[in-house]
Biopython code that builds the backbone (N, CA, C, O; Angstrom):
import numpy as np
from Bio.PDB.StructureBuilder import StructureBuilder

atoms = [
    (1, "UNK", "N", (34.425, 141.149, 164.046)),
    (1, "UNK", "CA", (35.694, 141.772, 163.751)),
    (1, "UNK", "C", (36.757, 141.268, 164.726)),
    (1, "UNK", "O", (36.758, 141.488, 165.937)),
    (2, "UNK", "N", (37.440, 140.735, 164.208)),
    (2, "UNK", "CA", (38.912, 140.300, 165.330)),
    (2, "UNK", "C", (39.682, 141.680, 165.608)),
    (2, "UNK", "O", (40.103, 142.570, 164.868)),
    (3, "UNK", "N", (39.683, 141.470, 167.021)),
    (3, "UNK", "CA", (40.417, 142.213, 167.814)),
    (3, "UNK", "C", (42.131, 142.490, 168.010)),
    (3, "UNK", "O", (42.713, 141.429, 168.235)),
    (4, "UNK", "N", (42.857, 143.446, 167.977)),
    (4, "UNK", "CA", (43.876, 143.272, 167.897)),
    (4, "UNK", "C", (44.416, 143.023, 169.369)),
    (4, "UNK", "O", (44.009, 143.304, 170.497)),
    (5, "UNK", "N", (45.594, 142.324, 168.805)),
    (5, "UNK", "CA", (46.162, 142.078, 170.636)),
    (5, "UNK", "C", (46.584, 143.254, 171.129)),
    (5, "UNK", "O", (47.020, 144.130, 170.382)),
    (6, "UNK", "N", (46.473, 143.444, 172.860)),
    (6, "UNK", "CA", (46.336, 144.660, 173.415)),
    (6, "UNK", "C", (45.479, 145.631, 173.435)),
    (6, "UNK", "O", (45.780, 146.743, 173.868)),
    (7, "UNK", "N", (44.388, 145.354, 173.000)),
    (7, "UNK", "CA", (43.000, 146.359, 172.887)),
    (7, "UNK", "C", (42.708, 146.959, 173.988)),
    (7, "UNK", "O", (42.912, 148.080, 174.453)),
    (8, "UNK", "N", (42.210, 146.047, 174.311)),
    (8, "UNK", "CA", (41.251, 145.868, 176.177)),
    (8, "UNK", "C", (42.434, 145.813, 177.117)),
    (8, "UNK", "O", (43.481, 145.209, 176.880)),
    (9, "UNK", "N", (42.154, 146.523, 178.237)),
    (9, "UNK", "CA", (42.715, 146.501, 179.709)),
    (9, "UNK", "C", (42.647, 145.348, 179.651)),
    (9, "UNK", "O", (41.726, 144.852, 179.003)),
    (10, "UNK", "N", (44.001, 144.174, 180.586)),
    (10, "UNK", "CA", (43.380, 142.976, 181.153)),
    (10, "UNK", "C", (44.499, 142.858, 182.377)),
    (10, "UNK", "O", (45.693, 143.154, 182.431)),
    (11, "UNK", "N", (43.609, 142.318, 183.287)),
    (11, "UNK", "CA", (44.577, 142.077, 184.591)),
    (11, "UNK", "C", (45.608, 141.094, 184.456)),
    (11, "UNK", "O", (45.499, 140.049, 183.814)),
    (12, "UNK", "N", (46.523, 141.445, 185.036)),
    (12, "UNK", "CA", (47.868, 140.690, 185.503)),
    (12, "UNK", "C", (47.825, 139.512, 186.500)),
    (12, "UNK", "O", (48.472, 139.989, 187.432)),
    (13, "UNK", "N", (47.516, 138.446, 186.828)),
    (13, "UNK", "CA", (47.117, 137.805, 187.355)),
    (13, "UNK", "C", (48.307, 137.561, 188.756)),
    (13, "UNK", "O", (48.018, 137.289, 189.921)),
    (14, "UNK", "N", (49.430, 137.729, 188.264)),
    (14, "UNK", "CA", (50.638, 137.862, 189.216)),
    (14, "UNK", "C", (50.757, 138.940, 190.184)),
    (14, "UNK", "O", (51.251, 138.970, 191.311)),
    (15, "UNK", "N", (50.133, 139.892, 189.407)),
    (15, "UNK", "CA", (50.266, 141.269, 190.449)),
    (15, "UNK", "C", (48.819, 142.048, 190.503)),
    (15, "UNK", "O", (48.645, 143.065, 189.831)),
    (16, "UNK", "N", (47.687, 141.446, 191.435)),
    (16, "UNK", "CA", (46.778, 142.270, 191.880)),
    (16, "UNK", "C", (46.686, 143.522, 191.948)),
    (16, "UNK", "O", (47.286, 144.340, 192.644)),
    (17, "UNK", "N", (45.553, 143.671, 190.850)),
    (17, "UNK", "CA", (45.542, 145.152, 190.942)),
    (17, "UNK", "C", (46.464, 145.887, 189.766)),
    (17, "UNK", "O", (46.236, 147.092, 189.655)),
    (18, "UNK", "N", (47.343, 145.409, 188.986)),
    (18, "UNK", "CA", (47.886, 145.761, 187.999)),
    (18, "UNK", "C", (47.143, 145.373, 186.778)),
    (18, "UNK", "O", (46.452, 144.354, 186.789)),
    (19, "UNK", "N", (47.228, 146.022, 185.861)),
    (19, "UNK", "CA", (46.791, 145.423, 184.076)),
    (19, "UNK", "C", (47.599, 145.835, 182.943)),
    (19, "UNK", "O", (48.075, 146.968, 182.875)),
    (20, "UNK", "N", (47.752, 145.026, 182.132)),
    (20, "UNK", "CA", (47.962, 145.574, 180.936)),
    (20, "UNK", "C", (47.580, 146.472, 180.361)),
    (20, "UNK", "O", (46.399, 146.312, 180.052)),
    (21, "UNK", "N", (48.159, 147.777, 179.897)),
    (21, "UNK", "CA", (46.727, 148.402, 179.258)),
    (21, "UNK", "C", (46.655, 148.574, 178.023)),
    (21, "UNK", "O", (47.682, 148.664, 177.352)),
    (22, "UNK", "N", (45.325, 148.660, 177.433)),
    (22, "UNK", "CA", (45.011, 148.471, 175.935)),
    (22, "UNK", "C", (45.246, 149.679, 175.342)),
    (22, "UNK", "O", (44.870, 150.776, 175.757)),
    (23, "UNK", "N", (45.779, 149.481, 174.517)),
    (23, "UNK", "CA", (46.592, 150.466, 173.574)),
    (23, "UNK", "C", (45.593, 151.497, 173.306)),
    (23, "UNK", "O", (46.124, 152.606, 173.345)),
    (24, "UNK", "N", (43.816, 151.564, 172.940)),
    (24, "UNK", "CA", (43.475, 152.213, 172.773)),
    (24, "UNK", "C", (42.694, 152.867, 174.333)),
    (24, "UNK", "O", (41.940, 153.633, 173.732)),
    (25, "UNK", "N", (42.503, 152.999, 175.140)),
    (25, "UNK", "CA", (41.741, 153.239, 175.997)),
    (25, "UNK", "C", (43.011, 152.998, 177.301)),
    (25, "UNK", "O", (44.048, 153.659, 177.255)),
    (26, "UNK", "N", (42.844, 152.329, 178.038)),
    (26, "UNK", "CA", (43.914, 152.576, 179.555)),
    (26, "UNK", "C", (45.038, 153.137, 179.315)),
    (26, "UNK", "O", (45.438, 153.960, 180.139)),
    (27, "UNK", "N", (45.855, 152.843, 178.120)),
    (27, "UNK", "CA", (46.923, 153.458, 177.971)),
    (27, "UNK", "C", (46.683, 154.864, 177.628)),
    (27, "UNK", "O", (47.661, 155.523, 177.981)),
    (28, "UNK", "N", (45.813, 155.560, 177.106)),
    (28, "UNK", "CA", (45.865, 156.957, 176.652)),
    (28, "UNK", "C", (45.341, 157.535, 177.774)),
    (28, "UNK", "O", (45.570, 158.711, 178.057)),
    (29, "UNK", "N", (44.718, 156.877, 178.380)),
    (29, "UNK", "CA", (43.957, 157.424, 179.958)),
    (29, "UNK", "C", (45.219, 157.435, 180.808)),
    (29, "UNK", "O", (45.633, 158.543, 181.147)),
    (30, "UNK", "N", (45.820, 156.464, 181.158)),
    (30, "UNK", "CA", (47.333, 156.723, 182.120)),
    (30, "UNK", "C", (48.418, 157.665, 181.581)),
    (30, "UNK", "O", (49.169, 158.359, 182.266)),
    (31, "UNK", "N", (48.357, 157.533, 179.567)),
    (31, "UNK", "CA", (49.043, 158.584, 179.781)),
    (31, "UNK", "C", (48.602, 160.144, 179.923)),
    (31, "UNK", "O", (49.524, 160.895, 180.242)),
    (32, "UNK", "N", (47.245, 160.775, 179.720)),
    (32, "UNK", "CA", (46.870, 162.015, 179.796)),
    (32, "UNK", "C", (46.884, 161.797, 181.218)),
    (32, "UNK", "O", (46.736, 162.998, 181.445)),
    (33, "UNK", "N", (46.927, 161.377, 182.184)),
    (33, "UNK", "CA", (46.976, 161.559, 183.771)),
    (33, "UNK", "C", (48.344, 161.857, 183.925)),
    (33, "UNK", "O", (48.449, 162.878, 184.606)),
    (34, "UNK", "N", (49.864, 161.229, 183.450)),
    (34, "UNK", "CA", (51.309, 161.659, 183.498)),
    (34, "UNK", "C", (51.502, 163.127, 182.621)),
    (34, "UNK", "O", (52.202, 164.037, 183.065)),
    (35, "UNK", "N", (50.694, 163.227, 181.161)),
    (35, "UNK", "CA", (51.151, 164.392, 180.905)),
    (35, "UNK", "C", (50.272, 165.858, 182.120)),
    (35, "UNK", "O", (50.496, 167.065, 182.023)),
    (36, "UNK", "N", (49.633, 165.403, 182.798)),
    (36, "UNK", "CA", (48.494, 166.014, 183.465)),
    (36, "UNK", "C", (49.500, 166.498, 184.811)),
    (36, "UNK", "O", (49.124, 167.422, 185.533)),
    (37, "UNK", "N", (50.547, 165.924, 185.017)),
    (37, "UNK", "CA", (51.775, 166.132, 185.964)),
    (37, "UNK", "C", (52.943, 166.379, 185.889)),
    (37, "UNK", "O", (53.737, 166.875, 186.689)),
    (38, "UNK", "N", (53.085, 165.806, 184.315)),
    (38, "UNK", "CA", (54.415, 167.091, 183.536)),
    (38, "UNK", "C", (55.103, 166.025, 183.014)),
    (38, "UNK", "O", (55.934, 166.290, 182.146)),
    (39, "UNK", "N", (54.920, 164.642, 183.409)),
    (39, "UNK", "CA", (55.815, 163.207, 182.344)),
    (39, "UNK", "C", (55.964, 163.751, 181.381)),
    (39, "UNK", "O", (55.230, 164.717, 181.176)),
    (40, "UNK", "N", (56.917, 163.399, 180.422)),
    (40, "UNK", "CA", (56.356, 163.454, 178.870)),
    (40, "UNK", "C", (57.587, 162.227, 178.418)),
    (40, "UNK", "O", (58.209, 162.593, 177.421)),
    (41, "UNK", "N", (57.939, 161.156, 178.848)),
    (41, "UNK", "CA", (58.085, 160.177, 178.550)),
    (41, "UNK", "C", (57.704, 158.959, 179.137)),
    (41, "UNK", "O", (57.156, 158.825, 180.231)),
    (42, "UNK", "N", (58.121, 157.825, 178.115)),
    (42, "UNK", "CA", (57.006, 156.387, 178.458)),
    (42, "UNK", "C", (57.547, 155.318, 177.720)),
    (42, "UNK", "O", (57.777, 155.265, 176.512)),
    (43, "UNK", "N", (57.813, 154.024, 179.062)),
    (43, "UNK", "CA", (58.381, 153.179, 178.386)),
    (43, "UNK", "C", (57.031, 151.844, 177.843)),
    (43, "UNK", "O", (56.071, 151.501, 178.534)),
    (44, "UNK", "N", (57.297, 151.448, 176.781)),
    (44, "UNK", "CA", (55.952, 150.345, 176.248)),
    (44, "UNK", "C", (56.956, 149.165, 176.363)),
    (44, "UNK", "O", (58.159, 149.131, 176.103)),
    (45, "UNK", "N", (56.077, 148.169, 176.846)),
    (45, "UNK", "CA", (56.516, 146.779, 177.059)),
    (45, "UNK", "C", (55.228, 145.491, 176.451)),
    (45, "UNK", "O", (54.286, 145.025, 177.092)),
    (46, "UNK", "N", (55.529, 145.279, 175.422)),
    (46, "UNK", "CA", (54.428, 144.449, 174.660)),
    (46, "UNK", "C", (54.325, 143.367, 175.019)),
    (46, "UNK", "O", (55.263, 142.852, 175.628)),
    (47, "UNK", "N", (53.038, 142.592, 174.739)),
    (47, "UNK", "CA", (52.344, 141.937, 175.250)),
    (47, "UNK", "C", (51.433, 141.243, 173.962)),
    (47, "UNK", "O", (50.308, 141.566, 173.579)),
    (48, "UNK", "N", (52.364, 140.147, 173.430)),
    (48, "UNK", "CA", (51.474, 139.684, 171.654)),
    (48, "UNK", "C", (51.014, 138.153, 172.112)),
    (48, "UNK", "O", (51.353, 137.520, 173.112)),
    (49, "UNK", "N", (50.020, 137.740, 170.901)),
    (49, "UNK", "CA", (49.165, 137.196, 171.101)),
    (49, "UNK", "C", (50.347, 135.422, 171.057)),
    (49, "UNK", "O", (51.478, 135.456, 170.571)),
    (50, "UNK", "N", (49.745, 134.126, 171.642)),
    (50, "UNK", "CA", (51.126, 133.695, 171.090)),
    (50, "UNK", "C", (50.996, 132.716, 169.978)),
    (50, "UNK", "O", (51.765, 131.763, 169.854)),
    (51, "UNK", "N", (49.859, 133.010, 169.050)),
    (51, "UNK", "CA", (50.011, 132.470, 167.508)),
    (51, "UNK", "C", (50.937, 133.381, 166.626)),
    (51, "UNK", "O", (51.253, 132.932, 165.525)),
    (52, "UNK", "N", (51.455, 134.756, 167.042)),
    (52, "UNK", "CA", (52.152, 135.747, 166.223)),
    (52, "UNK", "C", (53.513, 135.464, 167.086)),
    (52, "UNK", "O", (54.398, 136.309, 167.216)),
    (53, "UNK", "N", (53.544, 134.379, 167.557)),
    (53, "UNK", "CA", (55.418, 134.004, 167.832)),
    (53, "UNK", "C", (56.096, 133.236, 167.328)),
    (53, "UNK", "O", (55.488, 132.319, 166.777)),
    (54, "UNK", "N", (57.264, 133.210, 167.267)),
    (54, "UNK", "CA", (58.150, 132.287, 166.333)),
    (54, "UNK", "C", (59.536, 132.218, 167.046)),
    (54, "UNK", "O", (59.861, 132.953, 167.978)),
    (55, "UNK", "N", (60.303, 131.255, 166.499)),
    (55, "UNK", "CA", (61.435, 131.082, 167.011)),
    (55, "UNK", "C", (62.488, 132.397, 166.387)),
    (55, "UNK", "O", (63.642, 132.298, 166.803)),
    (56, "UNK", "N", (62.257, 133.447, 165.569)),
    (56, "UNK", "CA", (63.060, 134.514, 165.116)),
    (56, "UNK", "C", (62.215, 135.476, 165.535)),
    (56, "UNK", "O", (62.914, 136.342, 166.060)),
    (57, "UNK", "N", (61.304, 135.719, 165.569)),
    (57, "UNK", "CA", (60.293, 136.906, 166.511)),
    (57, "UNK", "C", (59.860, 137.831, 165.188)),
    (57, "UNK", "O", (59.911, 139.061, 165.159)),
    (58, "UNK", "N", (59.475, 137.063, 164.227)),
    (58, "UNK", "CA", (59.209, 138.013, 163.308)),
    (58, "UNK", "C", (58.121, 139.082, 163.603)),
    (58, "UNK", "O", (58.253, 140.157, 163.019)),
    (59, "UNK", "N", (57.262, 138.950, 164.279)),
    (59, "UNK", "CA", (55.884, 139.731, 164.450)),
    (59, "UNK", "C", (56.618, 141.414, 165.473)),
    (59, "UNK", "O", (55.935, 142.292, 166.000)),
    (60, "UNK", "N", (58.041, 141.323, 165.426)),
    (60, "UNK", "CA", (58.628, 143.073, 165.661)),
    (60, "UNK", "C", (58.907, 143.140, 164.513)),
    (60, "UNK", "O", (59.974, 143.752, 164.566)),
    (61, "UNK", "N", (58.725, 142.958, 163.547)),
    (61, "UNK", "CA", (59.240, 143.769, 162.229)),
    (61, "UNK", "C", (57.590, 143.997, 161.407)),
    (61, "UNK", "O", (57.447, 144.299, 160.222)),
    (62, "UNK", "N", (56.542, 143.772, 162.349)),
    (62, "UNK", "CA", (55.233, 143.931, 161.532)),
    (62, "UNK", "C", (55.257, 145.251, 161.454)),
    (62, "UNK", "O", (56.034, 145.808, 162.230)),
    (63, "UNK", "N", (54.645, 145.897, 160.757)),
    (63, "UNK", "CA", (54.566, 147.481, 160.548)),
    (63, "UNK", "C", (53.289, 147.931, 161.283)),
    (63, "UNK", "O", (53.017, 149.081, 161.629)),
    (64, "UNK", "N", (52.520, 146.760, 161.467)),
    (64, "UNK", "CA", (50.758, 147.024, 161.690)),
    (64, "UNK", "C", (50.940, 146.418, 163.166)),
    (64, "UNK", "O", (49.914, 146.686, 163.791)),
    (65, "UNK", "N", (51.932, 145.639, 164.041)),
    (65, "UNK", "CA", (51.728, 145.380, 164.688)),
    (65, "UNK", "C", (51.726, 145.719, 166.145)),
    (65, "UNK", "O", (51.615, 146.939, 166.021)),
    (66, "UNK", "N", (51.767, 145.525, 167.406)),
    (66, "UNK", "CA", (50.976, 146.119, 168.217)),
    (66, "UNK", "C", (51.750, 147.692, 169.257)),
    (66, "UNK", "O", (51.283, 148.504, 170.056)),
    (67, "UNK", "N", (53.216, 147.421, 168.596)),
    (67, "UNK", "CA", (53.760, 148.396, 169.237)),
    (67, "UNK", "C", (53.865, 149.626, 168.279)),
    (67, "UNK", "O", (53.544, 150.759, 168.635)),
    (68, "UNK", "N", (54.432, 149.255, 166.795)),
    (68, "UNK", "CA", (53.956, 150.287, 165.623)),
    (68, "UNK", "C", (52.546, 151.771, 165.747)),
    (68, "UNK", "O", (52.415, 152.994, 165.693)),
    (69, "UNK", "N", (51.514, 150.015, 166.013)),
    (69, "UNK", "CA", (50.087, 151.188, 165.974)),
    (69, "UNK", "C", (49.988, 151.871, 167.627)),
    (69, "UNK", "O", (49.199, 152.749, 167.979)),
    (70, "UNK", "N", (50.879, 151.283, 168.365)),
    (70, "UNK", "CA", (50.796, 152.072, 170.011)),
    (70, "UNK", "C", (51.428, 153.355, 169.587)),
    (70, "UNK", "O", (50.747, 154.374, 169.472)),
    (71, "UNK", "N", (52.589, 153.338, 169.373)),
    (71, "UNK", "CA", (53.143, 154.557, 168.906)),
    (71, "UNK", "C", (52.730, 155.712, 168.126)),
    (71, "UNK", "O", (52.907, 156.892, 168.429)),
    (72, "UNK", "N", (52.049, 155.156, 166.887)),
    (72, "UNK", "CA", (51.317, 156.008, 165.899)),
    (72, "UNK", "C", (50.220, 156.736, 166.720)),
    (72, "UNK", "O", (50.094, 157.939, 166.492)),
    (73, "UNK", "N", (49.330, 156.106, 167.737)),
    (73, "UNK", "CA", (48.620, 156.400, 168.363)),
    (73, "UNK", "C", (48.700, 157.704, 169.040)),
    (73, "UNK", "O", (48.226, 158.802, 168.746)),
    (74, "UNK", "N", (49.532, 157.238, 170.171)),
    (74, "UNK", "CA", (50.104, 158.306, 170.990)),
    (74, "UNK", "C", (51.012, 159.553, 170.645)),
    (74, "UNK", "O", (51.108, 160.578, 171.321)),
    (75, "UNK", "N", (51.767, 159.217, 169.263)),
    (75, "UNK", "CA", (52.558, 160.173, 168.413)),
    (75, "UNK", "C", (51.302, 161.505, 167.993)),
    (75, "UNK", "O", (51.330, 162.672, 168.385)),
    (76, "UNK", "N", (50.236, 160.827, 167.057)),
    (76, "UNK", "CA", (49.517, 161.817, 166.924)),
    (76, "UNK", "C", (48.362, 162.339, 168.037)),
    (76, "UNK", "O", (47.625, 163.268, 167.709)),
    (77, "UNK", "N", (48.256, 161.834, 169.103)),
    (77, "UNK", "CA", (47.616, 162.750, 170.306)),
    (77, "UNK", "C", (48.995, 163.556, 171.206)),
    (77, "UNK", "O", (48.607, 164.419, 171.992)),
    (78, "UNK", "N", (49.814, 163.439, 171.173)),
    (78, "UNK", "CA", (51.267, 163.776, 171.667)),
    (78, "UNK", "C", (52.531, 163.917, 170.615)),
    (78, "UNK", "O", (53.466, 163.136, 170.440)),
    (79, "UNK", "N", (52.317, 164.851, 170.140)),
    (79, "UNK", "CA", (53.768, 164.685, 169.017)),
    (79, "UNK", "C", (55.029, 164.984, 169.637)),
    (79, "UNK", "O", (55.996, 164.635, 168.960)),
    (80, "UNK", "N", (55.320, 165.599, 170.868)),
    (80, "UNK", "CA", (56.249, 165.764, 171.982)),
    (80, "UNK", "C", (56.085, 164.481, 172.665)),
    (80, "UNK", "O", (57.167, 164.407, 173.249)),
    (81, "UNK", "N", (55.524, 163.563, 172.932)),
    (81, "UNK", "CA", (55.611, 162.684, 173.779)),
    (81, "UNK", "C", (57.193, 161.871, 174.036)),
    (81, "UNK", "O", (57.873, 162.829, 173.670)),
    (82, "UNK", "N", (57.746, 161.301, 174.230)),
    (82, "UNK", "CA", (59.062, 160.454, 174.452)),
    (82, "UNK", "C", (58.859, 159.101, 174.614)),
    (82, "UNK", "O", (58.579, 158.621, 175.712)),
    (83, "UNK", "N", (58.981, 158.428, 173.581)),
    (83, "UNK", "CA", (58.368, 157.147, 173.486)),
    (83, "UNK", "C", (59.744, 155.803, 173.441)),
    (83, "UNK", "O", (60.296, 155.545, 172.371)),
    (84, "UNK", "N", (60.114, 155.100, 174.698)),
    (84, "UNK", "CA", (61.376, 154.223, 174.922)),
    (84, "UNK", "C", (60.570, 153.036, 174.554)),
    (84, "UNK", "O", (59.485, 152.991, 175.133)),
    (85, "UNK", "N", (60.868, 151.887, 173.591)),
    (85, "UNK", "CA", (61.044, 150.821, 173.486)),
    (85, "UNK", "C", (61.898, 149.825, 174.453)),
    (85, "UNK", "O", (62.923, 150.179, 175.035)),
    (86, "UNK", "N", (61.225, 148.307, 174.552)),
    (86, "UNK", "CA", (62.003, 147.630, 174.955)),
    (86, "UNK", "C", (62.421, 146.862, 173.696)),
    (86, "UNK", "O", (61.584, 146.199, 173.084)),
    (87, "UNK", "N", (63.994, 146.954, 173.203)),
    (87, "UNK", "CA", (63.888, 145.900, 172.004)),
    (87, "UNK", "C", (63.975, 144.635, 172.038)),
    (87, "UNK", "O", (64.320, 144.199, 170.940)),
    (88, "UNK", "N", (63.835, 143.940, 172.714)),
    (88, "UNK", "CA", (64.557, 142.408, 173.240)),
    (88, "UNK", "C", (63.277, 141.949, 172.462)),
    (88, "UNK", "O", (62.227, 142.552, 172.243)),
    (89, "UNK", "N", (63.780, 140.431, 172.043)),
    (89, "UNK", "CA", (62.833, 139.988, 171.140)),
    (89, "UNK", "C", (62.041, 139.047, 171.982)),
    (89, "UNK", "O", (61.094, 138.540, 171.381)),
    (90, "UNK", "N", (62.203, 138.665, 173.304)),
    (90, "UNK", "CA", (61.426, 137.698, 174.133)),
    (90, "UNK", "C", (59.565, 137.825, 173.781)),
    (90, "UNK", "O", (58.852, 136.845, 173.564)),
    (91, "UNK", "N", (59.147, 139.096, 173.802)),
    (91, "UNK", "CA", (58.008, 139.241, 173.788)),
    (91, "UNK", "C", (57.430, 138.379, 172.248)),
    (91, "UNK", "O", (56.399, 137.710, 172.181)),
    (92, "UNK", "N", (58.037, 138.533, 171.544)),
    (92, "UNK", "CA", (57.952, 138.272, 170.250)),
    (92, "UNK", "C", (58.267, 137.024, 169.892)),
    (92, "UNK", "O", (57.918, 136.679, 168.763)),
    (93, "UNK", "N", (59.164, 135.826, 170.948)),
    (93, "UNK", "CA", (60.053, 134.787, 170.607)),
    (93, "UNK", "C", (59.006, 133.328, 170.839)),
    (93, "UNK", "O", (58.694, 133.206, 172.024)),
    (94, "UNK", "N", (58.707, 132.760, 170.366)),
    (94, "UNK", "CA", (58.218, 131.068, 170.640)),
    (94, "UNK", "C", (59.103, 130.761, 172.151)),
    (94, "UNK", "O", (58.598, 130.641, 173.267)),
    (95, "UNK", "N", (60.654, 130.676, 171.768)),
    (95, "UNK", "CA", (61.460, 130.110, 172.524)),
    (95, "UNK", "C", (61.558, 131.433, 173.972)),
    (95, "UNK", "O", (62.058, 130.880, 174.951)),
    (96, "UNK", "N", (61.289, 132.584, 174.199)),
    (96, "UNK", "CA", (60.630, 132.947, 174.917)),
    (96, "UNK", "C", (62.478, 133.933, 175.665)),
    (96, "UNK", "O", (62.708, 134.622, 176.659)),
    (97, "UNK", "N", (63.583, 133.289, 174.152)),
    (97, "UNK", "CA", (64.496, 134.544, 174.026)),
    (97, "UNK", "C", (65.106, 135.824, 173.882)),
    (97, "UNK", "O", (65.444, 136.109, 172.734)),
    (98, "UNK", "N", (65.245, 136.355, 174.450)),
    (98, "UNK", "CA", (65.590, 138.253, 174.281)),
    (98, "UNK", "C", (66.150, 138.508, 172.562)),
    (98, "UNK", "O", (65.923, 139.612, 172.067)),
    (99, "UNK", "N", (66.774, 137.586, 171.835)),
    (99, "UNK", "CA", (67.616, 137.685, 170.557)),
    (99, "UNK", "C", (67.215, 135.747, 170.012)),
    (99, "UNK", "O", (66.646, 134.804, 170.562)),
    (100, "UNK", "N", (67.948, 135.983, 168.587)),
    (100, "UNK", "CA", (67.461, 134.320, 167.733)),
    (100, "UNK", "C", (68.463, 133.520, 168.081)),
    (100, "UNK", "O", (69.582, 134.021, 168.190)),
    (101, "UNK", "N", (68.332, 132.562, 168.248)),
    (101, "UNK", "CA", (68.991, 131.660, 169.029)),
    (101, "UNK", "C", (69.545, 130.930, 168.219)),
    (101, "UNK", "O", (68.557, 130.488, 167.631)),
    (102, "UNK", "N", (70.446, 130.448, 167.724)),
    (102, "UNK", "CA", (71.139, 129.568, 166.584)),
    (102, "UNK", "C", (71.787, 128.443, 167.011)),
    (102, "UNK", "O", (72.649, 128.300, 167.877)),
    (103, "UNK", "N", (71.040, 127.361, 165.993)),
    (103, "UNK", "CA", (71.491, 126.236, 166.378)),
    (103, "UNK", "C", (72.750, 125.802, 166.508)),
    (103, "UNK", "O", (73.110, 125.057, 167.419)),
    (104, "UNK", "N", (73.655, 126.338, 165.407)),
    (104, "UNK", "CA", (75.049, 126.361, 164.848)),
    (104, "UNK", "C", (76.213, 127.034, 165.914)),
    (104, "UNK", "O", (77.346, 126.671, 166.231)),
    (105, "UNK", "N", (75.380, 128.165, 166.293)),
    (105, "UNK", "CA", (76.394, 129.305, 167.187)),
    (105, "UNK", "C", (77.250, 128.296, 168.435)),
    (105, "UNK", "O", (76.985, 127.131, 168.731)),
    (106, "UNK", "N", (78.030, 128.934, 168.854)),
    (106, "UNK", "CA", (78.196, 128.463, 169.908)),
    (106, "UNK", "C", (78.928, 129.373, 171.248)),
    (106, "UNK", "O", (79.086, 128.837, 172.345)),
]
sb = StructureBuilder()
sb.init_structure("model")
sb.init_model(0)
sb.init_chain("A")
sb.init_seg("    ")
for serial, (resi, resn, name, xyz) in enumerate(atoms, 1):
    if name == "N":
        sb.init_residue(resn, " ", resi, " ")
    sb.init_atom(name, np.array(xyz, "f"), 0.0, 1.0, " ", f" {name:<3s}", serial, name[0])
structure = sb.get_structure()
């Protein structure tokens, strides 16, 4: 079964001791430890695979994709939760841009 991106915890190689966490497991564990202290908001910063990038970042408009099902997740274990997006399309971009970059523009 292929795995979706963001599953599994994985370390940050830049910052020891930090990880990504997988949408199903570290992330619901860090967040029942914040609601466990009274948080009840949370910012998600994605992390996609980079065959699902493109020069327009289509893979944020997936419905199934990895920030959608983070949300759905945490929505129904937390329906109060406060859930901030980052929208910038870099995560999502080939060219590795916040927005689509046009050849024409100037």
């Amino acid at each position: 079964m292929k795995r979706f991106a963001g599953e599994e915890d994985t370390p940050i190689g830049a910052m020891p001791g930090c990880y990504r966490l997988g949408w199903r497991h570290g992330l619901l564990q860090e967040v029942a430890k914040a609601r466990a202290v009274g948080v009840n908001s949370i910012v998600l910063f994605p992390k996609v695979y980079e065959a699902l990038k493109n020069p327009t970042g289509d893979e944020a408009c997936n419905n199934n994709g990895l920030v959608p099902r983070t949300i759905r997740l945490l929505k129904d274990k937390y329906p109060d939760l406060i859930i901030y997006i980052d929208v910038a399309l870099d995560p999502y971009s080939s060219d590795g841009d916040d927005g689509i970059v046009r050849e024409d523009a100037m």
